[in-house]
C-alpha positions in Angstrom: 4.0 79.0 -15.4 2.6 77.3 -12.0 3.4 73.6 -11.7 0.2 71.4 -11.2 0.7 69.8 -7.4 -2.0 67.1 -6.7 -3.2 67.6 -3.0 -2.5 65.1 0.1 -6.0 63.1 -1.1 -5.3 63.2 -4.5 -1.7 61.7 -4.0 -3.4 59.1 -2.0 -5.8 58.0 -3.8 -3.1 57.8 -7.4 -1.0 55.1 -4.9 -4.1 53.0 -4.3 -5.0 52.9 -7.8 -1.7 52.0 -9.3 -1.3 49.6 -6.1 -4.4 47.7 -7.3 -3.3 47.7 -11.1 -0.1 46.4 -10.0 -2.1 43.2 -7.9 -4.4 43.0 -10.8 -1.3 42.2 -13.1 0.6 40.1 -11.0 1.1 36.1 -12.2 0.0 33.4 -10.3 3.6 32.5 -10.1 4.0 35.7 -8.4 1.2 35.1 -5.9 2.0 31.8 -4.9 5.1 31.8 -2.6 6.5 28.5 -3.4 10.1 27.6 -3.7 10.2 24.0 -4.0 8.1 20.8 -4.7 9.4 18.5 -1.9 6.8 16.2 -0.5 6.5 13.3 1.8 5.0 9.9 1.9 3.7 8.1 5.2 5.1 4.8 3.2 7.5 3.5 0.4 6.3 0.4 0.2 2.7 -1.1 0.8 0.0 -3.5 0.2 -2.6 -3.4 -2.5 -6.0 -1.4 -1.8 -3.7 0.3 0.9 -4.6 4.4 1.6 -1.4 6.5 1.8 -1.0 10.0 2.5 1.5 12.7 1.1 2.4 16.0 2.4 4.2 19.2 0.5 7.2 20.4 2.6 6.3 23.9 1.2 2.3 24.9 2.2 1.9 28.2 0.4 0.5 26.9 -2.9 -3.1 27.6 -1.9 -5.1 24.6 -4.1 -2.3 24.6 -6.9 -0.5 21.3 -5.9 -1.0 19.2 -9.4 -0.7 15.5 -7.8 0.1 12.7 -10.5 0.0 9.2 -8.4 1.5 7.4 -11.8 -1.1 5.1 -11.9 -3.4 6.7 -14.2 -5.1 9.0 -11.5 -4.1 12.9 -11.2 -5.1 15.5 -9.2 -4.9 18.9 -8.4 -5.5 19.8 -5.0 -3.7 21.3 -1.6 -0.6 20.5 -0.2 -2.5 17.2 1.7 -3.8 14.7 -1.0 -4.5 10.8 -0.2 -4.5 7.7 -2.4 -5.4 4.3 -2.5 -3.4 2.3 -5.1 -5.3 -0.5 -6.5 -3.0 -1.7 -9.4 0.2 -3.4 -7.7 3.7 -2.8 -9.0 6.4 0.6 -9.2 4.9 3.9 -9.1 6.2 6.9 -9.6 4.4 10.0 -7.7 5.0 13.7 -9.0 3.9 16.8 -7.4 4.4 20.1 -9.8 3.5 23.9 -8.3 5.1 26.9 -9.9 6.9 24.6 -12.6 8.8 22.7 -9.9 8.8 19.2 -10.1 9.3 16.1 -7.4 9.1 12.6 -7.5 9.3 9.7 -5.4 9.2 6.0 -5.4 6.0 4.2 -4.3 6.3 0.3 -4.3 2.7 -1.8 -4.1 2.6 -5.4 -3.5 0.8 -7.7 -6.0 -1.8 -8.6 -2.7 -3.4 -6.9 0.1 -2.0 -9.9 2.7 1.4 -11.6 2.8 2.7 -15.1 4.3 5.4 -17.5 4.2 5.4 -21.0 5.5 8.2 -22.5 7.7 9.2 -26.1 7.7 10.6 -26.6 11.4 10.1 -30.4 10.5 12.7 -33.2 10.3 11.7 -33.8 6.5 10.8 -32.3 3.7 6.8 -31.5 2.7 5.0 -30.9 -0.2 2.6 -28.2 1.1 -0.5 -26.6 -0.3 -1.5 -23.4 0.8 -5.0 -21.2 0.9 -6.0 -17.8 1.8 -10.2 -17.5 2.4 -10.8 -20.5 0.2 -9.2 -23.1 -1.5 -11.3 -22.8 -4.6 -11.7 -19.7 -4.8 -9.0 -17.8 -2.9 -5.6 -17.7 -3.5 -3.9 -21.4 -3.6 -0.5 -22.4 -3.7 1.8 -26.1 -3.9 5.1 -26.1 -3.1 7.5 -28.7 -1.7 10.1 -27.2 0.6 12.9 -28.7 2.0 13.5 -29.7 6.0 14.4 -26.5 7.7 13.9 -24.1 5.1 11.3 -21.2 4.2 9.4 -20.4 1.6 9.8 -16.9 -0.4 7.0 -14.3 0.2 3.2 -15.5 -0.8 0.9 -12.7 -1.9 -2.7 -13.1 -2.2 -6.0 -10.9 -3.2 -8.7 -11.3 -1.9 -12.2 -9.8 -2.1 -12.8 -8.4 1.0 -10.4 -5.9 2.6 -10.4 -3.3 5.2 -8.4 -2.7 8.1 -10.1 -4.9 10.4 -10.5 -7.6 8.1 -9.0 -11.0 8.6 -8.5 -14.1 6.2 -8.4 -18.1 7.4 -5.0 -19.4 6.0 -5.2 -23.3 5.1 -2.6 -25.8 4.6 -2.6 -29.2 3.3 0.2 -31.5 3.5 0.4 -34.2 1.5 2.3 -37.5 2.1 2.5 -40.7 0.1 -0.5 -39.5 -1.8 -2.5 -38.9 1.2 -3.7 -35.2 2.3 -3.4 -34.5 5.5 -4.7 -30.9 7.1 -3.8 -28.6 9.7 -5.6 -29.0 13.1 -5.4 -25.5 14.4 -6.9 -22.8 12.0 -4.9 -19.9 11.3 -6.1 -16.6 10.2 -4.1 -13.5 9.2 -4.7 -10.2 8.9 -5.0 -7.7 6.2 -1.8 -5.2 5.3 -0.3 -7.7 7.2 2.6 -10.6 7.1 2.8 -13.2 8.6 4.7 -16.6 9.1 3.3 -19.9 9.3 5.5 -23.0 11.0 5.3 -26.4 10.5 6.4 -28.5 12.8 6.9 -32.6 13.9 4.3 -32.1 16.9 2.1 -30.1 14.5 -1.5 -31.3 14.7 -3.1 -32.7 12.0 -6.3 -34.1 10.7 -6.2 -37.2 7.7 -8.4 -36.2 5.1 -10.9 -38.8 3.8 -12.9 -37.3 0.9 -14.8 -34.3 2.9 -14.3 -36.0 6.2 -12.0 -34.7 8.8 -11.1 -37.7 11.2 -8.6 -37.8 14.3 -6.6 -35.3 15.1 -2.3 -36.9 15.4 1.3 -35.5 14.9 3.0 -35.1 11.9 6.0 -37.2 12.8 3.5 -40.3 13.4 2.2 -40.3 9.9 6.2 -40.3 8.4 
């Protein structure tokens, strides 16, 4: 009895077919080369309405990276997502590919600008402080002792952008008077900054929503 022998292009043509039903059966674990769920974040920490970006270590998941920000918002995407977190406080941020799972810590101030205020004076003041406006900005009264500084002031505001810039105000008030700052200050947005108040700082008495004559703190004492 003769043994059946499939020619050269026979053979060929039975190792493309089961090739092809092999591919055609293969999992998308199996087709997606990834060995780990690592990722990186261009910050840890940062200011509300801020844009961060995060990055996979491992870049062979095609458009199977499955991006949860822990704010609410999810995404499946490639191994490059962005965010922009507009609710402040502790986030946690997963990325999951191939049932591998990573997370990292993602910190969002309760305001999209910063300050503190520095009494370089001789005494102590009883400050109020405003970012854009003082009725309808962010406002806040403190008195704080000779030498001293105050703990980080967070405000929102309802413009932002990275070019964007905010007036910062301070009233000082002594015996019952209100007495405000000569110079204006501004500060910009993402940003911190530090505000000092000093004897020789200039300021202006105010009389109902007069400004009159501009005099050191120390001569008003």
């Amino acid at each position: 009895m003769k043994t059946y022998k499939p020619k050269f292009n026979q053979r060929f043509i039975i190792v493309l077919f089961s090739l092809f039903f092999l591919s055609c059966n293969d999992s998308p674990s199996d087709t997606i080369a990834v060995r780990n769920a690592r990722f990186k974040a261009t910050a840890s920490h940062l200011y509300l309405h801020d844009i961060i970006n995060f990055e996979a270590a491992d870049t062979l998941g095609k458009t199977n990276y499955h991006w949860d920000f822990g704010d609410g918002t999810k995404l499946i995407s490639g191994y490059k997502t962005t965010h922009r977190f507009d609710i402040p406080g502790t986030h946690y941020v997963k990325l999951e590919i191939n049932g591998l799972v990573t997370s990292q810590k993602v910190i969002v101030y309760p305001g999209n600008v910063s300050y503190q205020i520095k009494n370089e004076s001789s005494r102590e003041l009883d400050i109020l402080s405003y970012v854009d406006n003082m009725h309808n900005g962010t406002s806040f009264r403190k008195e704080l002792n000779s030498k001293n500084i105050s703990d980080t002031l967070y405000a929102k505001t309802e413009v932002y952008g990275a070019n964007a810039t905010f007036l910062l105000g301070t009233s000082i008030f002594i015996q019952n008077q209100e007495y405000t700052r000569y110079n204006m200050n501004w500060i910009k947005n993402s940003k911190h900054s530090i505000l000092s108040i000093s004897d020789t700082t200039k300021i202006i008495k105010r009389v109902g929503a007069d400004l009159r004559g501009a005099v050191e703190l120390k001569s008003v004492y």
